[in-house]
KEKE-3310 file (N, C-alpha, C; in steps of 0.2 Angstrom, whole numbers, plus 5000, padded with zeros to 4 digits):
npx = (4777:4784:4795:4803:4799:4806:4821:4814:4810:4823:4830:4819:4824:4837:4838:4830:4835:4849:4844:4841:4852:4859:4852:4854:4870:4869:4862:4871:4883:4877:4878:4867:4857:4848:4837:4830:4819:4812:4805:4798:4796:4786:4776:4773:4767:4756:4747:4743:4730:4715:4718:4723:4736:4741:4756:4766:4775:4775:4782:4795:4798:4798:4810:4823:4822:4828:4827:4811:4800:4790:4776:4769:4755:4749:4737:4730:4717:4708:4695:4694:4686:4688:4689:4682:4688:4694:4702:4713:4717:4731:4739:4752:4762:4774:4780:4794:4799:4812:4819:4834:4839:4859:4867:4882)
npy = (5273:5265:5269:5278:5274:5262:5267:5269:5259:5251:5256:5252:5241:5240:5245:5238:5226:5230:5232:5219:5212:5222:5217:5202:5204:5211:5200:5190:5197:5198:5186:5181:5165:5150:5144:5135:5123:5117:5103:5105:5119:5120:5110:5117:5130:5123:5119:5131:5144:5150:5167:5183:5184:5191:5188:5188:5178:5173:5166:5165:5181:5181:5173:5180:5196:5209:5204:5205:5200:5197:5189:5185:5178:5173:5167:5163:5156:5154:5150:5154:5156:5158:5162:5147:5140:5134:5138:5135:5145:5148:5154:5157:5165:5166:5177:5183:5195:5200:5211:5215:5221:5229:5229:5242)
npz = (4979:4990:4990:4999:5013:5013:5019:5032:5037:5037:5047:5058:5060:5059:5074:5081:5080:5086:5099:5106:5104:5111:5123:5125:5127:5140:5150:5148:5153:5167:5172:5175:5179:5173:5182:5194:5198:5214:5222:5236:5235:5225:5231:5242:5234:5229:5240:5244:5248:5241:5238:5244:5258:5273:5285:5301:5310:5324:5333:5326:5329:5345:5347:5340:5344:5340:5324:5312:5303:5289:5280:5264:5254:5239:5229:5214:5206:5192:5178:5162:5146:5127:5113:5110:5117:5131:5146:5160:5173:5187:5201:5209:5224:5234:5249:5254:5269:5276:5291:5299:5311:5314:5326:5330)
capx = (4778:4787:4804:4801:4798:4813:4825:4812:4810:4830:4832:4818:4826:4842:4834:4828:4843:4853:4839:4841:4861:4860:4850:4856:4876:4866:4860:4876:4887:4874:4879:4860:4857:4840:4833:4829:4813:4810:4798:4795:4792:4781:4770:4771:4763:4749:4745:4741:4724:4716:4717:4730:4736:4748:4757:4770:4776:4775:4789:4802:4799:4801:4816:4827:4821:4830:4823:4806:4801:4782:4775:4763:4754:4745:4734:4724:4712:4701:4695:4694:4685:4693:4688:4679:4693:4696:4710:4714:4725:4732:4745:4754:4767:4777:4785:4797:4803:4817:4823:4839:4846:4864:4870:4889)
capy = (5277:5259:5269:5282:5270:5258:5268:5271:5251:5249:5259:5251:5235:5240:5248:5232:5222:5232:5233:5210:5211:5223:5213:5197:5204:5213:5195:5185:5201:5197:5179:5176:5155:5149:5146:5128:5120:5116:5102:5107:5125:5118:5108:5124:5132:5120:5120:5139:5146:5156:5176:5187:5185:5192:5187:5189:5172:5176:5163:5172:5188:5183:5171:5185:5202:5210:5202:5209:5196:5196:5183:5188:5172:5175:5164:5164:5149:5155:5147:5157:5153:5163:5156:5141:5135:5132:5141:5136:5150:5144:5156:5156:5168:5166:5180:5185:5203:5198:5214:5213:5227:5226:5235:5244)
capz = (4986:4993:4991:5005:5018:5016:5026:5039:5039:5038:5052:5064:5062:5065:5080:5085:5081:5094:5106:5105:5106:5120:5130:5127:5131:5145:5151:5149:5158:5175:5176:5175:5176:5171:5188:5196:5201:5221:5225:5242:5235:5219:5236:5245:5231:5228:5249:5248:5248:5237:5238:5248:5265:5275:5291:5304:5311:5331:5334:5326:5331:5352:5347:5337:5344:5332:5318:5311:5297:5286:5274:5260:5252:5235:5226:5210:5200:5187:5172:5156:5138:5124:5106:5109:5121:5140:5149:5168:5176:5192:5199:5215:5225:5239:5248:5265:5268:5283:5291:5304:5312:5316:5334:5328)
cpx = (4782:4796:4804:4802:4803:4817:4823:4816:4817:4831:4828:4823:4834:4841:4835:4832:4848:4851:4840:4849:4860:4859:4851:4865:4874:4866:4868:4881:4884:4876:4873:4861:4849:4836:4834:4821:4814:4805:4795:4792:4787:4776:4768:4766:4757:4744:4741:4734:4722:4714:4724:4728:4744:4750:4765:4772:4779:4779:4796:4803:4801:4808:4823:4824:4823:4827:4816:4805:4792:4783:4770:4763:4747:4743:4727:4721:4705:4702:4693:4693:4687:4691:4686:4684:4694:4704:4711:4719:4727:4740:4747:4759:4768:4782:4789:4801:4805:4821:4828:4842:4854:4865:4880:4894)
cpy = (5272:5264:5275:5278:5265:5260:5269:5263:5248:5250:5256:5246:5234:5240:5241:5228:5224:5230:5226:5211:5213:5218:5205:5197:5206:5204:5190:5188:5200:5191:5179:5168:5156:5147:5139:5128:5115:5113:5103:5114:5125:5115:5113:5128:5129:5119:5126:5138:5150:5162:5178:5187:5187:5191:5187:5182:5175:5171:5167:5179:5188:5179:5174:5193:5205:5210:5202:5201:5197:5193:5187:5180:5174:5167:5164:5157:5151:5148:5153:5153:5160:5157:5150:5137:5137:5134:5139:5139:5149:5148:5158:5160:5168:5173:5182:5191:5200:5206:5214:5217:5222:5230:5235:5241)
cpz = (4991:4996:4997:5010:5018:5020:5031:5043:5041:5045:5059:5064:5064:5072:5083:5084:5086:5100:5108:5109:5112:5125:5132:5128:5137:5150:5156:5154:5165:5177:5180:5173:5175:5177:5190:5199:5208:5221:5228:5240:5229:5227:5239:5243:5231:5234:5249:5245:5243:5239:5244:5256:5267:5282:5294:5310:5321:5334:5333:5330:5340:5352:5346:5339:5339:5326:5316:5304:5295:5279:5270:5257:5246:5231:5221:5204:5197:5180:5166:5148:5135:5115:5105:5114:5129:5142:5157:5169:5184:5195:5208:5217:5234:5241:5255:5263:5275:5283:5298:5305:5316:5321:5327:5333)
residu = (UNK:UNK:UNK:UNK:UNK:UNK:UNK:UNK:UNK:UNK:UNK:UNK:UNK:UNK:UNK:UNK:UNK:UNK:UNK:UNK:UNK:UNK:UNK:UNK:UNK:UNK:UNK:UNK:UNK:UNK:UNK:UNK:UNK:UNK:UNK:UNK:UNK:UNK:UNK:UNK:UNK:UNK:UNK:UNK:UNK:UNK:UNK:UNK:UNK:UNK:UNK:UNK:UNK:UNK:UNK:UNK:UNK:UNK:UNK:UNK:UNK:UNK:UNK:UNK:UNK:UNK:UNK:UNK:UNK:UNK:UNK:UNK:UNK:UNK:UNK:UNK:UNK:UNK:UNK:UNK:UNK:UNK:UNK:UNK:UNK:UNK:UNK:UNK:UNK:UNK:UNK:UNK:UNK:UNK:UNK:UNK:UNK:UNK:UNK:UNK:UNK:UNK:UNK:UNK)
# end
């Protein structure tokens, strides 16, 4: 009964050969780069506290009327066993929603 099943099998891996190409000329057509690493925002990271906060920097807001700006500051440190072995998860995010109205 093996011979039934090969054109399924043919056809997923096409499938999934496309689905790869797509995504890696997808990729290359965005003039995606691979990113960089920020000391100051690796220090940044390791300064935050842990759990969710949110705030509004009441400097900016009386310097720039106009401009409306909020932080959110996440941080999570667990430890995790998993098959006789030690996992530390350590996961941080930075984030600024700046909005600026413009007058016409």
């Amino acid at each position: 009964m093996p011979l039934p099943l090969a054109p399924i099998l043919v056809r997923l891996g096409v499938a999934a050969l496309a689905g790869y190409a797509a995504g890696r000329i997808s990729r290359r057509a965005a003039g995606l780069h691979p990113g960089r690493t920020d000391q100051r925002a690796e220090d940044a990271l390791d300064e935050l506290d842990e759990g969710l906060s949110f705030h509004s920097p009441a400097d900016r807001c009386r310097s720039e009327p106009e401009t409306r700006q909020s932080n959110a500051a996440f941080r999570l440190r667990r430890t995790f066993g998993f098959r006789g072995r030690q996992w530390d998860v350590d996961a941080g995010l930075i984030a600024r929603l700046r909005l600026k109205q413009r007058l016409p």
